[in-house]
C-alpha positions in Angstrom: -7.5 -24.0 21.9 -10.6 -23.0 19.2 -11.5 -23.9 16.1 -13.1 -20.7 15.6 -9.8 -19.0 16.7 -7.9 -21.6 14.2 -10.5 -20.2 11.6 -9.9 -16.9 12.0 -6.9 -17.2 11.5 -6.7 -19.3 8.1 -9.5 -16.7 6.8 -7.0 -14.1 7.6 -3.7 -15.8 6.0 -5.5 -17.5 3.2 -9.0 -16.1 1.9 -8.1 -12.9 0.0 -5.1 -14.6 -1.8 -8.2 -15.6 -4.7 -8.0 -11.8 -5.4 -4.9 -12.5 -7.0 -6.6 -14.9 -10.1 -9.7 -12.8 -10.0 -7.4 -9.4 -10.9 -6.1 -11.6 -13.3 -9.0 -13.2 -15.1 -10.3 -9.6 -15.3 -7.4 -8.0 -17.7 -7.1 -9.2 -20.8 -6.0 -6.6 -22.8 -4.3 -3.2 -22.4 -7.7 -1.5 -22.2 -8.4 -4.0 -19.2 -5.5 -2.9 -17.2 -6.1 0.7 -18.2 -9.9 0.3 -17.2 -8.8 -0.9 -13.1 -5.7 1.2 -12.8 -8.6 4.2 -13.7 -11.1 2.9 -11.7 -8.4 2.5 -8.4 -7.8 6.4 -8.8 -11.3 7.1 -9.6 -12.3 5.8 -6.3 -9.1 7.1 -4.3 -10.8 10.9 -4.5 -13.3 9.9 -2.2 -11.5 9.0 0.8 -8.2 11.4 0.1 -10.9 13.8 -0.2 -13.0 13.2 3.4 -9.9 12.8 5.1 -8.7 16.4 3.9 -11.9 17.8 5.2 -11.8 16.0 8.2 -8.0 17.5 8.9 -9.5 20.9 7.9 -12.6 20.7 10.3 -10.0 19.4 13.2 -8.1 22.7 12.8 -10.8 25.2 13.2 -13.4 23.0 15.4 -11.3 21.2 16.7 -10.3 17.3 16.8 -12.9 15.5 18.9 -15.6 17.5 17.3 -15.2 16.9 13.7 -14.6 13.2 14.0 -17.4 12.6 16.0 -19.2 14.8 13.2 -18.3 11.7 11.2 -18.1 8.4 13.4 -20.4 9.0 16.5 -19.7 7.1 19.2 -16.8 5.4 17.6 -14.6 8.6 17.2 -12.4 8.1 20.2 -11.7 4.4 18.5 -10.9 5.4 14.7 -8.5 7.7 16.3 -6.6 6.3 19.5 -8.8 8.0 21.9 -8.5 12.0 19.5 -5.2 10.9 19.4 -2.7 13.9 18.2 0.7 14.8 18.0 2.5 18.1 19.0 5.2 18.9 16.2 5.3 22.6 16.5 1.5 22.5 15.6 -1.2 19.5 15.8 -0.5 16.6 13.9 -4.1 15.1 14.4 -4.5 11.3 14.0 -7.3 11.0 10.7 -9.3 8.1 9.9 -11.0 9.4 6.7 -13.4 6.7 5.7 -11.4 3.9 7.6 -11.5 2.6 10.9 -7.8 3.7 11.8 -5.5 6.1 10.6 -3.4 3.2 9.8 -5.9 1.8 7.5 -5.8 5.5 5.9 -2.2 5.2 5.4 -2.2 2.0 4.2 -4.9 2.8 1.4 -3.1 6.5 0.4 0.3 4.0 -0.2 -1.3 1.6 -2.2 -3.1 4.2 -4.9 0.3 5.9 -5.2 0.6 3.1 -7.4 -1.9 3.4 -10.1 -1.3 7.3 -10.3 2.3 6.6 -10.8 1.6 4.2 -13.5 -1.1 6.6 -15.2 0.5 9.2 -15.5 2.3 8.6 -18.0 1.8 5.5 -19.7 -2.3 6.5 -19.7 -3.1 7.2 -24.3 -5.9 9.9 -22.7 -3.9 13.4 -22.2 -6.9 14.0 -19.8 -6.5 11.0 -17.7 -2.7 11.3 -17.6 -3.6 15.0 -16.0 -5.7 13.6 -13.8 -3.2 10.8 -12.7 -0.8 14.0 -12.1 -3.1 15.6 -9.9 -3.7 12.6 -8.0 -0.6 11.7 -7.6 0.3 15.1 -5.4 -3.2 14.5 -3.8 -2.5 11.3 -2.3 1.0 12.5 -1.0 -0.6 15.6 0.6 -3.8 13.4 1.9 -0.9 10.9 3.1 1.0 13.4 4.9 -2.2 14.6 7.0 -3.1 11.4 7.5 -1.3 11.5 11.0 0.8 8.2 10.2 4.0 9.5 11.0 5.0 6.3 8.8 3.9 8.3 6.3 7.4 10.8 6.1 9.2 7.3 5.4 7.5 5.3 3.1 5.8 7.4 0.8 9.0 8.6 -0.6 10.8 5.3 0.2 8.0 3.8 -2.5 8.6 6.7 -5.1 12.2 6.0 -4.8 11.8 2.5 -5.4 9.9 2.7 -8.4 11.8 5.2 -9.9 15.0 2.8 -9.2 13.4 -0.4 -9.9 12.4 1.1 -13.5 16.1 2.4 -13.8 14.6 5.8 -13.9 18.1 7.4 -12.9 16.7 10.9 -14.4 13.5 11.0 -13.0 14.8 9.3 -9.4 17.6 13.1 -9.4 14.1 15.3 -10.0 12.1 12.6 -6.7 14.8 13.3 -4.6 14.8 16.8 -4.8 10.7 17.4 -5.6 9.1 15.2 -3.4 10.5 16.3 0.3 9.8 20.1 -0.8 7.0 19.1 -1.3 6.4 17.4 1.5 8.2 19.9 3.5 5.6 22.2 1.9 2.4 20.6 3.1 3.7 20.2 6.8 4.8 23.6 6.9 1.3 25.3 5.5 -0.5 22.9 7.9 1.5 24.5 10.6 3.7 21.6 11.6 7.8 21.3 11.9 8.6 19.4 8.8 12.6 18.6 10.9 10.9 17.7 14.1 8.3 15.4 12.7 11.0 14.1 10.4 13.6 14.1 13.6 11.0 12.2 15.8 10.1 9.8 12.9 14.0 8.8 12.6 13.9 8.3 16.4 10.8 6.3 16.4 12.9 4.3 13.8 16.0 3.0 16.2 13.2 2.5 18.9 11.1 0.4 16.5 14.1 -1.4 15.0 15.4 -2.5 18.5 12.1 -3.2 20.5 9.8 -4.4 17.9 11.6 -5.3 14.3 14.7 -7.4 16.6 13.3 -7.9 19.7 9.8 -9.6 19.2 11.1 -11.5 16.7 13.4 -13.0 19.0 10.9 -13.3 21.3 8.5 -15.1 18.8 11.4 -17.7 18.5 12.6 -18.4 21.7 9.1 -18.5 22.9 6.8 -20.4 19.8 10.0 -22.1 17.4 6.9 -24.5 16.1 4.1 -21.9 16.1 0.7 -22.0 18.1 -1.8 -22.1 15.3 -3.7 -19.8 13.2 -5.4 -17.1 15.0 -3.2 -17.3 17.8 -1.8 -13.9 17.2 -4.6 -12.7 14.8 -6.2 -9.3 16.0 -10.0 -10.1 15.1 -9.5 -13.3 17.3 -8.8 -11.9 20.1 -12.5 -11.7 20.3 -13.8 -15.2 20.3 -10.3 -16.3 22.1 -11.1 -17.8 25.7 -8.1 -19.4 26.2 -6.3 -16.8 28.2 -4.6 -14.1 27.8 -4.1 -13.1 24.1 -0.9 -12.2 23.3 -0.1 -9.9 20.0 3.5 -9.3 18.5 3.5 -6.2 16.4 5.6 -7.7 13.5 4.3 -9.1 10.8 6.9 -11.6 11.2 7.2 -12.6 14.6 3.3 -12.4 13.9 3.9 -15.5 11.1 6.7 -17.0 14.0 3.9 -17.4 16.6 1.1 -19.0 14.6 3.3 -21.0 11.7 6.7 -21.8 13.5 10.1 -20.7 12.0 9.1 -22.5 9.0 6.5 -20.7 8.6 8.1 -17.2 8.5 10.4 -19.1 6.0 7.3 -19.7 4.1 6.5 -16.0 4.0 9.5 -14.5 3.6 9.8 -17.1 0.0 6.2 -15.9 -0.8 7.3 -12.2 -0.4 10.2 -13.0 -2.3 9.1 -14.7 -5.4 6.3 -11.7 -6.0 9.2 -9.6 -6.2 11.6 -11.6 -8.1 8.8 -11.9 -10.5 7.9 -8.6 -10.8 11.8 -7.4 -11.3 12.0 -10.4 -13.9 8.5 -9.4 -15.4 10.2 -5.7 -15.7 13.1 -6.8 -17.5 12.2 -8.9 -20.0 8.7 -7.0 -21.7 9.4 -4.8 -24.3 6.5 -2.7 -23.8 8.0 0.4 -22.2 4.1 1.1 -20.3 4.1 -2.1 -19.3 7.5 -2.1 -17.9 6.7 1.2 -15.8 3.5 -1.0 -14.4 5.8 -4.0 -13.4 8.5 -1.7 -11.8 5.9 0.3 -9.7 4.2 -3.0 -8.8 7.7 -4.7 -7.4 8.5 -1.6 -5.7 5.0 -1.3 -3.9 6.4 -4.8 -2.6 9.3 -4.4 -1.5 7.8 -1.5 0.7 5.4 -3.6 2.1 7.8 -6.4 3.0 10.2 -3.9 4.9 6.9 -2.0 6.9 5.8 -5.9 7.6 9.2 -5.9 9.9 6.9 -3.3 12.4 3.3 -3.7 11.6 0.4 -6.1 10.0 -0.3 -4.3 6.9 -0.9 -7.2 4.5 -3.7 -8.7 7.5 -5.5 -5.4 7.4 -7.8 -3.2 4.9 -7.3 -2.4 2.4 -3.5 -3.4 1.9 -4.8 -7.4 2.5 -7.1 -6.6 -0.7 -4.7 -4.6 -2.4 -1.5 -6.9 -1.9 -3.4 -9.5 -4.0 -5.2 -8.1 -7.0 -1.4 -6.1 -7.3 -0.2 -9.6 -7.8 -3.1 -10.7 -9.8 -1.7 -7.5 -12.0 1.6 -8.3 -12.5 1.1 -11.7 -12.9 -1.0 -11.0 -15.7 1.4 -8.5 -17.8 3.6 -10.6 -19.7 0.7 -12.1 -21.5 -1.0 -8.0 -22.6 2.2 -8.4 -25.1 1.1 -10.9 -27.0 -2.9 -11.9 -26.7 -4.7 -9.1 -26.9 -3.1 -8.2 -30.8 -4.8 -11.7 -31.7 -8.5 -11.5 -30.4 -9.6 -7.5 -31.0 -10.8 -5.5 -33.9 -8.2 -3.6 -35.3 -9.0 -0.1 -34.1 -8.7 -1.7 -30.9 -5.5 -3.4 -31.2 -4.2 0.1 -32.5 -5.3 2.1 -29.0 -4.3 -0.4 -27.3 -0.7 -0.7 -28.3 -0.6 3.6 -27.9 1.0 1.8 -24.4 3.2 0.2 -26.2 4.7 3.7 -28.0 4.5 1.7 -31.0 2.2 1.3 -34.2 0.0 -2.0 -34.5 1.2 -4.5 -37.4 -1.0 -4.0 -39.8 -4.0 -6.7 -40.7 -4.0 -7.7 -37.5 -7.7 -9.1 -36.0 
């Protein structure tokens, strides 16, 4: 019905896949990969940081106040109109530097990654520290965060890397360290760690049955071939004229009602062959840092292909920029075995294999 609808929409599905070969062609050497993952959790203390403060300054001036301290007029938008959630204590909807709390989430999930990874493949004792600390930053940033999402698949994606790895020791200590210490935050911050964590498993069923099943459904009984690009794009919505716009919440019944049935197909296989990849990528390196990276990588997609069932992560920020370069990664690790002992110094080569837990062959250039 628009071109500018239609364009939308391909800008959307197609223009931040190039961040995939651009996070390649930027690693190529250990000390590349080390460099990005640093820089990732470098950056992460900002908004983990803000949107700490901004729970703090909601719970002693109170919501409305303390985001508008921060957004103006566009408070009541970045958080559902002061949205909040009664738990046994507030459970305040935060935006941090984002323009939703989902956004927040999504961001808080992705740099899980690079502290998991870091922390103990990083050769810097100092670094490796600070991945630590950043690691239990993010989950506590994550669980004020006011994405009740949050109590799922944060430690749904520590599980998975522990188990993609084969981490069977370290997957025992998750289990039991990472709910107290969820449990911990929720309680301090004066909220029911079993009601929010009942109400969550509720929301589940509900989800599961009207949104995961039933728009899905819906997307194929109602578009089997697809309208078009854009058709179901959020940001369209604005330059659509057509009539009225109509949104699944899926990701896939999303793909249904612009692409068809074969184009969910087409998803699902690209979804797919990331994750083979990455589990084939894991298995096969003999670098044991380098098969941590790949394991946490292919778990961080498998736990966005299972939230793409309820929302649109991968279509907004950051997770659309993140999804890619992530690829662009491990896409790129099966060749940090081999090229970067052939074109450094040696001293380089050396630090560079510390990854590796291994020494450097000697003479090598």
């Amino acid at each position: 019905t628009s071109l500018l609808v239609a364009a939308i929409g391909v800008k959307v599905w197609l223009f931040y896949m190039p961040l995939m070969f651009l996070a390649a062609a930027a690693i190529n050497t250990p000390e590349d990969l080390l460099r990005i993952l640093r820089l990732l959790l470098v950056v992460a203390v900002i908004p983990c940081a803000v949107g700490l403060i901004q729970w703090v300054a909601s719970a002693t001036i109170g919501h409305e106040a303390a985001i508008t301290a921060f957004y103006g007029r566009a408070a009541a938008g970045a958080t559902h109109m002061f949205g909040r959630f009664d738990y046994g204590g507030a459970y305040y909807r935060i935006p941090s530097t984002f323009t939703f709390t989902t956004q927040y989430f999504g961001f808080t999930l992705a740099m899980l990654v690079p502290a998991y990874i870091l922390l103990s493949i990083d050769p810097s004792r100092a670094w490796r520290n600070f991945a630590r600390f950043m690691f239990g930053l993010i989950i506590v940033a994550s669980m004020l965060s006011g994405a009740r999402a949050s109590v799922i698949f944060v430690p749904l994606l520590i599980a998975a890397m522990y188990l993609v790895e084969g981490r069977l020791s370290g997957l025992t200590a998750g289990i039991v360290m990472i709910p107290l210490l969820m449990f911990a935050v929720l309680y301090v911050a004066g909220i029911d760690p079993l009601r929010i964590v009942g109400a969550t498993g509720f929301l589940i069923g509900q989800y599961t049955e009207q949104i995961v099943i039933k728009t899905i459904i819906d997307a194929v009984v109602e578009f089997p071939l697809g309208q078009g690009t854009g058709m179901n794009t959020g940001p369209a919505r604005h330059v659509y004229t057509g009539g009225v716009f109509k949104a699944f919440e899926s990701y896939y019944a999303k793909a249904i009602a612009e692409l068809g049935v074969v184009g969910l197909l087409a998803v699902l296989a690209v979804f797919a062959s990331i994750i083979l990849s990455g589990y084939r990528i894991m298995r096969r390196t003999r670098v044991p840092g380098l098969k941590r990276c790949a394991a946490a990588l292919a778990a961080f997609f498998i736990v966005i292909a299972i939230n793409s069932a309820k929302g649109w992560h991968v279509d907004l920020d950051p997770i659309n920029v993140y999804f890619w370069i992530f690829a662009g990664i491990l896409f790129k690790l099966p060749y940090l075995e081999v090229f970067p002992l052939q074109r450094r110094p040696e001293a380089l080569a050396a630090r560079g294999t510390e990854i590796a837990g291994r020494p450097s062959p000697p003479g090598v250039r």
